[in-house]
C-alpha positions as CSV (number, residue, x, y, z in Angstrom):
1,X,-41.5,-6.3,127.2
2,X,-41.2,-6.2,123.2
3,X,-42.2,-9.0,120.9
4,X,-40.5,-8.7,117.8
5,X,-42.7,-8.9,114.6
6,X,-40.1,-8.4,112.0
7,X,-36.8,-8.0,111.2
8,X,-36.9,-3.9,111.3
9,X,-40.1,-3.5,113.7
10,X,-40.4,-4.0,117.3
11,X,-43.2,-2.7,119.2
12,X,-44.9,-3.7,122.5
13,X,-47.3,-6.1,123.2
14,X,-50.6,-3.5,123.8
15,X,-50.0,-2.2,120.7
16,X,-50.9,-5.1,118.5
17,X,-54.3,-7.5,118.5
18,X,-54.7,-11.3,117.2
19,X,-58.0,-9.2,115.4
20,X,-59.0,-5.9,113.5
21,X,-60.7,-3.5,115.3
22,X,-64.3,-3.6,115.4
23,X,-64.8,0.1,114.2
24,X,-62.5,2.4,112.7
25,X,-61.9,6.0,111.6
26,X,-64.3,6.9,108.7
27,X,-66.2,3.7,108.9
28,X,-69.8,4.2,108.5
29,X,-72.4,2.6,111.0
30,X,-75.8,2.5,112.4
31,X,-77.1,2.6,115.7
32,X,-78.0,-0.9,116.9
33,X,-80.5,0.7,119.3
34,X,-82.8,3.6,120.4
35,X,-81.3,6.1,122.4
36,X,-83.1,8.5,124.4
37,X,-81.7,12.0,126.0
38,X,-83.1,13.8,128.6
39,X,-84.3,16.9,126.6
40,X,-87.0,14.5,124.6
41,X,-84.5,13.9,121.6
42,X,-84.8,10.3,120.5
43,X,-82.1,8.6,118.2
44,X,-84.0,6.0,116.1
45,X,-82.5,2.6,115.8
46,X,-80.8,2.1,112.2
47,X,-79.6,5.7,112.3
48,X,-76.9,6.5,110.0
49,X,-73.2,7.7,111.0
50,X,-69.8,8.0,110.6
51,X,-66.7,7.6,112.5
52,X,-64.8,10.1,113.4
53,X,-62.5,9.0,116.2
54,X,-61.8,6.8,119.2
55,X,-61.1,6.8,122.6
56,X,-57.6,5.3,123.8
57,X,-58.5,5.0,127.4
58,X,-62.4,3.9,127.0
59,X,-64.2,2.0,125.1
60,X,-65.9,4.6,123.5
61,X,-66.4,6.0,120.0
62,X,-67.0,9.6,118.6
63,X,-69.7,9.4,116.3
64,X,-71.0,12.1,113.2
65,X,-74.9,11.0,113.4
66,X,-76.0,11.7,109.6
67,X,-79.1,13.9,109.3
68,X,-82.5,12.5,109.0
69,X,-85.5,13.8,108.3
70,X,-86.1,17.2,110.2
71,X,-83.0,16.5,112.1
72,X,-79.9,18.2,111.5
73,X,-75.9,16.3,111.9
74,X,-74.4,16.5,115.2
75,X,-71.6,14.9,116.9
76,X,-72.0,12.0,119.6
77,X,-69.9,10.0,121.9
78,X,-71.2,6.8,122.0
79,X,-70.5,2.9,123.4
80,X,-69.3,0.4,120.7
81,X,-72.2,-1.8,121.5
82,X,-74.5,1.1,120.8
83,X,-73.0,0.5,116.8
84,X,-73.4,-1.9,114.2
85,X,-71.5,-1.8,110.9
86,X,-73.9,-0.6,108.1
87,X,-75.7,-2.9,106.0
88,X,-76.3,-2.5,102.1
89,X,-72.9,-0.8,100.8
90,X,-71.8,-1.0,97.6
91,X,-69.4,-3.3,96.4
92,X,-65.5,-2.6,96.9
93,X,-66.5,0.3,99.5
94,X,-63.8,0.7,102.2
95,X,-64.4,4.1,104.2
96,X,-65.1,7.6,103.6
97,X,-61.7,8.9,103.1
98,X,-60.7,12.1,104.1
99,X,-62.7,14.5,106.7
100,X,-62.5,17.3,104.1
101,X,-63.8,15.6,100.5
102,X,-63.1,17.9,97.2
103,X,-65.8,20.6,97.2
104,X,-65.5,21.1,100.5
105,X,-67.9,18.5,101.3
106,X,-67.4,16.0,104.4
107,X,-68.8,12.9,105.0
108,X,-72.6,13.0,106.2
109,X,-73.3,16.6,104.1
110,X,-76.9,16.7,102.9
111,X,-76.8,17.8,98.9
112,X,-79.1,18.3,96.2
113,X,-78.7,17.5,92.5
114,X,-78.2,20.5,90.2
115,X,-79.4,18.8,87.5
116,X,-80.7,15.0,85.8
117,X,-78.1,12.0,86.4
118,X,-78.9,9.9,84.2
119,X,-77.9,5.9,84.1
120,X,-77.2,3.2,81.9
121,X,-80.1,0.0,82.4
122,X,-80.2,-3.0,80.5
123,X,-82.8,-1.0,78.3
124,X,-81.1,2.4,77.7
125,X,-80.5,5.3,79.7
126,X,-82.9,6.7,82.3
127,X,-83.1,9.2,84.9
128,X,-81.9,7.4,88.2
129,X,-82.2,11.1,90.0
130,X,-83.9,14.1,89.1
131,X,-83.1,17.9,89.4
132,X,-83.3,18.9,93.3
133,X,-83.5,15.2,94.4
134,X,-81.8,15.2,97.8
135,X,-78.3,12.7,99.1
136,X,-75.7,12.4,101.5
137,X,-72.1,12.9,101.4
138,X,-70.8,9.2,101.8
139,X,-67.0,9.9,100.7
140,X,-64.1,9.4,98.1
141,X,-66.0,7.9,94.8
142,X,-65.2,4.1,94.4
143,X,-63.4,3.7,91.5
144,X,-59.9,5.1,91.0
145,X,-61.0,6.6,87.8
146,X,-64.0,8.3,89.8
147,X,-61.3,9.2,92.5
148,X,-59.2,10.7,89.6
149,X,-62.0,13.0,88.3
150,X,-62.4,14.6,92.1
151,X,-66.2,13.0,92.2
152,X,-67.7,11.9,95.5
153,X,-69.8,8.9,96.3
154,X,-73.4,10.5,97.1
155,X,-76.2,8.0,98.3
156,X,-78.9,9.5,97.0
157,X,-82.4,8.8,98.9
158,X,-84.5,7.8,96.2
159,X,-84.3,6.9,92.8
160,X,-86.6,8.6,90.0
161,X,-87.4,4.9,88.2
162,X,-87.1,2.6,90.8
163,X,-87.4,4.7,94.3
164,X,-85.2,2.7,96.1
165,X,-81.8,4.3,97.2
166,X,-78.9,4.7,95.0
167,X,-75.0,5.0,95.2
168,X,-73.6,7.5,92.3
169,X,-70.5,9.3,92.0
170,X,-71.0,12.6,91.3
171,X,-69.0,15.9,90.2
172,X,-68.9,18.0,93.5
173,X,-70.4,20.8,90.8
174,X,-73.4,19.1,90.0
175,X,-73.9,19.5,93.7
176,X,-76.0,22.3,95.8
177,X,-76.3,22.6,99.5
178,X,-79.3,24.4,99.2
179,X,-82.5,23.3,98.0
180,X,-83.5,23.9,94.6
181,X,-86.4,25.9,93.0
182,X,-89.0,23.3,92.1
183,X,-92.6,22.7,90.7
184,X,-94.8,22.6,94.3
185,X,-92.2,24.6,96.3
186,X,-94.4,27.1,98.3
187,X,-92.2,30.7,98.1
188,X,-92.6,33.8,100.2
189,X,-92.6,37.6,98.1
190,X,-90.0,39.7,99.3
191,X,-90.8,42.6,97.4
192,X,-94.4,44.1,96.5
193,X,-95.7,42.6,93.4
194,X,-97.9,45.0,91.0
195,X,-99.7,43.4,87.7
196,X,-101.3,44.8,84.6
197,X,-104.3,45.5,86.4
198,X,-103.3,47.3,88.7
199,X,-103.2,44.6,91.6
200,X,-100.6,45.2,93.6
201,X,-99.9,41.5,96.1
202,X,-97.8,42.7,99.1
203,X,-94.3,41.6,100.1
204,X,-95.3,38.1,102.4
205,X,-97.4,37.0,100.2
206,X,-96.9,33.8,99.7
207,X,-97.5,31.9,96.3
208,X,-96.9,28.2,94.8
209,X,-94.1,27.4,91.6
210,X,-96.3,25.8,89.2
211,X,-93.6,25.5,86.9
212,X,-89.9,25.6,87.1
213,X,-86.6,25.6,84.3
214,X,-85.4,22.6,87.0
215,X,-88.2,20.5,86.4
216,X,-87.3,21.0,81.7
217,X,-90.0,23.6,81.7
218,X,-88.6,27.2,80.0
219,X,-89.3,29.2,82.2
220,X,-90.3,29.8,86.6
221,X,-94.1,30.3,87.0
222,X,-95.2,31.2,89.9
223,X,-98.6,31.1,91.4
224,X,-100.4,33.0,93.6
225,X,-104.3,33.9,94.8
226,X,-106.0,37.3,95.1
227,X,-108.9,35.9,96.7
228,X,-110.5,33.7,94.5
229,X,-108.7,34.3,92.0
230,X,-105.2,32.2,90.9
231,X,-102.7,35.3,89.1
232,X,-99.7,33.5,87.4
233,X,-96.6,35.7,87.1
234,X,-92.3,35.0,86.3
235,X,-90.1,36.3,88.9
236,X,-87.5,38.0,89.5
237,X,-84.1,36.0,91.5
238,X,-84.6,38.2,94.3
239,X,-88.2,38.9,94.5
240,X,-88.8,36.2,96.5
241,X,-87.7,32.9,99.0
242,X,-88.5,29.8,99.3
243,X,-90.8,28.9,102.6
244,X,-89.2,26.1,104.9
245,X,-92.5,23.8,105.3
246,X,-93.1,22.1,108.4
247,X,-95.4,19.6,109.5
248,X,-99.4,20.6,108.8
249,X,-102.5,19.9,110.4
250,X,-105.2,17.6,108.8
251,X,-107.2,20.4,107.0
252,X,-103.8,21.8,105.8
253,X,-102.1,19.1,104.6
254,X,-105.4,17.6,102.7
255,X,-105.1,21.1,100.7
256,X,-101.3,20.5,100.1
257,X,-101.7,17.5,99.0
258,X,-104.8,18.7,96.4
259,X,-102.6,21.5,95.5
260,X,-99.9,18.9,94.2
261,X,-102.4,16.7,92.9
262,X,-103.0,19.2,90.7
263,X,-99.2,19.8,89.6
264,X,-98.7,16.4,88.7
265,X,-101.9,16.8,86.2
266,X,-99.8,19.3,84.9
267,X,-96.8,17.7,84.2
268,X,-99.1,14.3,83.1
269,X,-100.3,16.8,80.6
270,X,-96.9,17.7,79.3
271,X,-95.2,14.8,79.4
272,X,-93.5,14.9,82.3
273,X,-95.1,12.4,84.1
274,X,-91.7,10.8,85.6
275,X,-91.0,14.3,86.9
276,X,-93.8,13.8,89.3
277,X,-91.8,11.4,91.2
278,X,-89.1,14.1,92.5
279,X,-91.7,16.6,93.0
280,X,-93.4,14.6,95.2
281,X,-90.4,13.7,97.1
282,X,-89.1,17.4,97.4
283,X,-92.4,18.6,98.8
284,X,-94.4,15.8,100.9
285,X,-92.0,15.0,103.5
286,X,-91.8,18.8,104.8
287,X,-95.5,19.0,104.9
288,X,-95.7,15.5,107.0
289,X,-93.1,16.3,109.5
290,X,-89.8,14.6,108.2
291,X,-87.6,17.5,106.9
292,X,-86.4,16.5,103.7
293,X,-86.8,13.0,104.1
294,X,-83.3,12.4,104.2
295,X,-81.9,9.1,105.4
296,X,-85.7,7.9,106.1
297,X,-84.9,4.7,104.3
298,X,-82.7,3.6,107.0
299,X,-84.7,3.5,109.6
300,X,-86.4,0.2,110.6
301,X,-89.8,-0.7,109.3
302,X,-91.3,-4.5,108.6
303,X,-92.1,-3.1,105.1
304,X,-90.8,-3.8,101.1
305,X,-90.4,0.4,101.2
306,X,-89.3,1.3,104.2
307,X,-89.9,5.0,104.3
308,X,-93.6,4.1,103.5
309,X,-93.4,2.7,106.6
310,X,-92.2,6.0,108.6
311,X,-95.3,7.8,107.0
312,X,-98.0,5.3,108.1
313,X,-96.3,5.2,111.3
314,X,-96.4,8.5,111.9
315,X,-99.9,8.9,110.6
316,X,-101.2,5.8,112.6
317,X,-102.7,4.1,109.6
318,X,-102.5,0.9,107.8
319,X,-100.6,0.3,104.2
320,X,-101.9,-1.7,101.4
321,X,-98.9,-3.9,99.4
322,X,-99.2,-5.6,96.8
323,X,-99.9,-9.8,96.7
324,X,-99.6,-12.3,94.6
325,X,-103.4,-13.3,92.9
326,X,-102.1,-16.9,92.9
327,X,-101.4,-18.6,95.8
328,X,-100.2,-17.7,99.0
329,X,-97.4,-18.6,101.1
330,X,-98.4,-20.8,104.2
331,X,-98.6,-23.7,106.1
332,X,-101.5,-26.0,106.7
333,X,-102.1,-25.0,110.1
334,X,-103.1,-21.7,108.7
335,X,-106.0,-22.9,107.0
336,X,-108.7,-22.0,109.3
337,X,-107.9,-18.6,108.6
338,X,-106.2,-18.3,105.8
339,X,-106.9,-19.2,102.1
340,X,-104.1,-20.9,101.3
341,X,-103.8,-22.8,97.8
342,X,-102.2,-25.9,97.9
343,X,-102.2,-26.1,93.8
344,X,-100.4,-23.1,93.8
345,X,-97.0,-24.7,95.9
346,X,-97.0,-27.6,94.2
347,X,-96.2,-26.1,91.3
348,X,-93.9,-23.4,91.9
349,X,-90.8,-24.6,90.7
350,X,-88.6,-22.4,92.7
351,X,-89.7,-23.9,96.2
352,X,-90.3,-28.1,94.6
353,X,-87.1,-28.4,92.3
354,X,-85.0,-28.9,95.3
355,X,-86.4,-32.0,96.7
């Protein structure tokens, strides 16, 4: 049986729907619920993917899962009712375009910034992402003119100014798959190391970058101890390699975090103090367990900042936010334990000019 849908098409009746599909090819989506495997490996609900095919004969959907945190991409069959479309996409977005993107990048890649993107705001220009920051692959840029340029539309995980997440299309070469030399980056010597003195620091020794040309400094410092003694020294590109951090133990990670404490004095003292923002965010998530803290904004936490949320979470302790001094939202059946100012609502305008 045929049902004829124009005067030059005829097709047959299981080939057309009364409705769109729920999910199609390079649409991205989240996972609508925790799934759990039987080697231990948990997928948290609000984890990112994208489509990358259908099933004909099932109901079932073939699914990139993004990387998050510690956790590399992989490929997953999965039930529709598993997904949910993605929240928060910018404006005009469709879907991610073509497997292979220019650059040989495809949807769901994990990329660093090779150098400063900076932004128009209302009051100038500023640095919306720093020099190493890490993103994700999301797909074809936006705009046609964007498109027209080869650049790709990278969702960056945090923004230098504002440290929310950010959509920017970017030139495939101001891209790196690789992590970037960085003020904080612990590194490991590959070759023996001799100074002036005649102290000679052994190939595995491993030292700290105090200061790097990614972070506007002129030159790579890096740092290392001879006992009790800190010996400063500019490498050589193949003298050493950066250390992949995982997660530390208390006593560890309450030296790590000195150690960068320090760093951002540093940069305080030279002016760099916004730089503190992406040094912080290339180093602290290693050192707590999350990788490179990719994608940890999109998992779901009953907080303003949601990957402030994964940390206490993790670390089983409490987060402070910010309240208003004046008032507080409530109702009167809250007053017996809450201080709740009744002055305060009846003259915000924003809730009374309604009525």
């Amino acid at each position: 049986e045929t049902v004829l849908v124009s005067p030059h098409l005829a097709v047959s009746e299981d080939q057309i729907a009364l409705e769109p599909p729920e999910f199609r090819q390079g649409q991205w989506v989240q996972l609508a619920r925790e799934i759990q495997f039987r080697s231990k490996r948990v997928m948290r609900d609000g984890q990112p993917g994208v489509v990358r095919d259908l099933r004909v004969d099932v109901e079932s959907v073939v699914l990139r899962l993004a990387p998050v945190g510690a956790v590399d991409s992989f490929d997953l069959s999965v039930s529709p009712s598993d997904l949910k479309p993605m929240q928060g996409l910018p404006a005009n977005y469709v879907n991610a375009g073509a497997c292979l993107l220019h650059g040989g990048f495809v949807p769901g890649d994990m990329v660093f910034a090779l150098k400063d993107i900076v932004v128009q705001t209302e009051s100038g220009t500023s640095v919306a992402v720093g020099c190493g920051d890490v993103g994700m692959v999301f797909g074809d840029a936006i705009s046609a003119e964007a498109r027209q340029k080869g650049e790709l539309l990278i969702r960056f995980e945090a923004r230098q100014d504002l440290g929310n997440p950010v959509y920017l299309n970017v030139n495939p070469k101001s891209l790196s798959r690789s992590p970037l030399l960085g003020a904080g980056r612990h590194v490991e010597l590959t070759k023996p190391l001799r100074f002036a003195d005649g102290t000679v620091m052994e190939s595995g020794t491993v030292g700290v970058v105090v200061q790097s040309i990614n972070d506007g400094y002129d030159a790579d410092i890096i740092q290392v101890l001879d006992g009790t003694k800190e010996r400063s020294f500019q490498p050589v590109a193949d003298a050493f390699v950066m250390v992949k951090e995982s997660k530390l133990g208390k006593a560890e990670l309450e030296a790590r975090l000195q150690e960068l404490e320090t760093l951002a004095k540093m940069n305080d003292d030279a002016g760099k103090t916004r730089r503190n923002v992406s040094m912080l965010d290339q180093n602290l998530w290693a050192i707590c367990g999350f990788g490179s803290g990719l994608n940890i904004s999109f998992l779901t936490h009953q907080s303003k900042w949601p990957r402030l949320g994964s940390l206490s979470a993790d670390s089983r302790c409490l987060t402070l936010k910010p309240a208003s001094r004046e008032g507080f939202d409530g109702t009167l059946g809250g007053e017996s334990t809450v201080c709740f100012d009744h002055q305060a609502l009846v003259t915000d305008e924003t809730r009374v000019a309604p009525y």
